[in-house]
matplotlib code that plots the C-alpha trace (Angstrom):
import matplotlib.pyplot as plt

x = [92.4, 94.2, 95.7, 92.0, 90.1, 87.0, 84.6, 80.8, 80.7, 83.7, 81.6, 78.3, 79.7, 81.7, 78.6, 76.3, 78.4, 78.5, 75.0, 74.6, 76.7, 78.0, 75.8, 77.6, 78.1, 78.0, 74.1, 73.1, 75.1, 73.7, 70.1, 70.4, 72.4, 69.4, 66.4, 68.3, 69.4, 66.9, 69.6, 71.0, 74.4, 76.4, 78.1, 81.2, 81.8, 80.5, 83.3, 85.7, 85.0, 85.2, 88.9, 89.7, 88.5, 90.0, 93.5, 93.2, 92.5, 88.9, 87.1, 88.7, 86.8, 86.4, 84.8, 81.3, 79.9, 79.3, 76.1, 73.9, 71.5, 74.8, 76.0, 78.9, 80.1, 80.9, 79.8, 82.5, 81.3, 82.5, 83.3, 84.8, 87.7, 88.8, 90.5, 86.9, 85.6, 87.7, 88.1, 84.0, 84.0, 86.3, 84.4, 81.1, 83.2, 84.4, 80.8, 79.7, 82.2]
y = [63.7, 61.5, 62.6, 60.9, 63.1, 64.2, 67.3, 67.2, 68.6, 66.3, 63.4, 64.4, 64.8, 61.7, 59.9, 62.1, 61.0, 57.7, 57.6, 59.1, 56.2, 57.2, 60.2, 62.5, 66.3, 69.2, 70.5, 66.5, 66.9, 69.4, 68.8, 65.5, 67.1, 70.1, 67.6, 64.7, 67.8, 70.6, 72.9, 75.1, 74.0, 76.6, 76.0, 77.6, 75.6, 72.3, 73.0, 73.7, 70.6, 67.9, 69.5, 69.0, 65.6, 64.5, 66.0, 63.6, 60.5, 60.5, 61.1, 60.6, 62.8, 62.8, 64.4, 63.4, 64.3, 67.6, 68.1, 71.0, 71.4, 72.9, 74.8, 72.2, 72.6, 68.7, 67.5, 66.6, 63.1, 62.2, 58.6, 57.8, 56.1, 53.0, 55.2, 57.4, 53.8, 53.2, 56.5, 56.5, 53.1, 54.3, 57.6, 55.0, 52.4, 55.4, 57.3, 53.6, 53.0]
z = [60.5, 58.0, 54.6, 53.2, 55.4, 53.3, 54.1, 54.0, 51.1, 49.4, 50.5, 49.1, 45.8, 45.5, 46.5, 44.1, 41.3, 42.6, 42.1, 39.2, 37.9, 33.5, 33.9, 36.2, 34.9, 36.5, 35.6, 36.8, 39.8, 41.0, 40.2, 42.4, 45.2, 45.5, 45.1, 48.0, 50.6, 49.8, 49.9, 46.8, 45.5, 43.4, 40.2, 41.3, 44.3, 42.7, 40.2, 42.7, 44.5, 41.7, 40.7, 44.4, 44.3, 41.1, 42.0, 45.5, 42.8, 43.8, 40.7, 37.0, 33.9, 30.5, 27.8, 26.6, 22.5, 21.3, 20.5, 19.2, 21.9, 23.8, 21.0, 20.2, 23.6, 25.4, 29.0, 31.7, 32.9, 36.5, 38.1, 41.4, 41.4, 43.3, 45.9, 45.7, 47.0, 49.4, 51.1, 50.5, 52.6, 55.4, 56.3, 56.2, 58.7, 61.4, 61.2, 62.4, 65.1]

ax = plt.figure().add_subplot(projection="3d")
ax.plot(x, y, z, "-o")
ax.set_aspect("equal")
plt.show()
């Protein structure tokens, strides 16, 4: 296992928010994970997972509006990186070798 190693779980994330392209947060995230795998997903380990990933250079966040319906509180919108791409890429290429 190289230093871009990613786990299961790792990888389903990145490509979650990968395909929730601009509307990645952690609620969204989720909901697509649960409805694609059947499987629950909690909160905390989501949360733990996406710090993991942005720390490796894999995802890059940023603050969304306020807004009433969440009491003032902002969204954290995800977005894989260019090295989320390309580590995304090279665990593609070895499943296919």
């Amino acid at each position: 296992m190289g230093k871009n190693h990613l786990g299961e779980f790792e990888e389903i994330v990145l490509l979650t928010v990968a395909i929730l392209h601009g509307e990645a947060y952690g609620v969204a995230i989720i909901d697509e994970m649960e409805s694609r795998l059947n499987r629950s997903v909690s909160i905390g380990s989501l949360q733990t997972v996406l710090r993991r990933l942005e720390d490796k250079g894999y995802l890059s966040s940023e603050f969304g509006e306020a807004t009433s319906v969440r009491g003032g509180k902002r969204k954290r919108f995800f977005s894989v990186t260019t090295a989320g791409k390309k580590v995304l890429r090279e665990a593609k290429e070895q499943r296919m070798n």
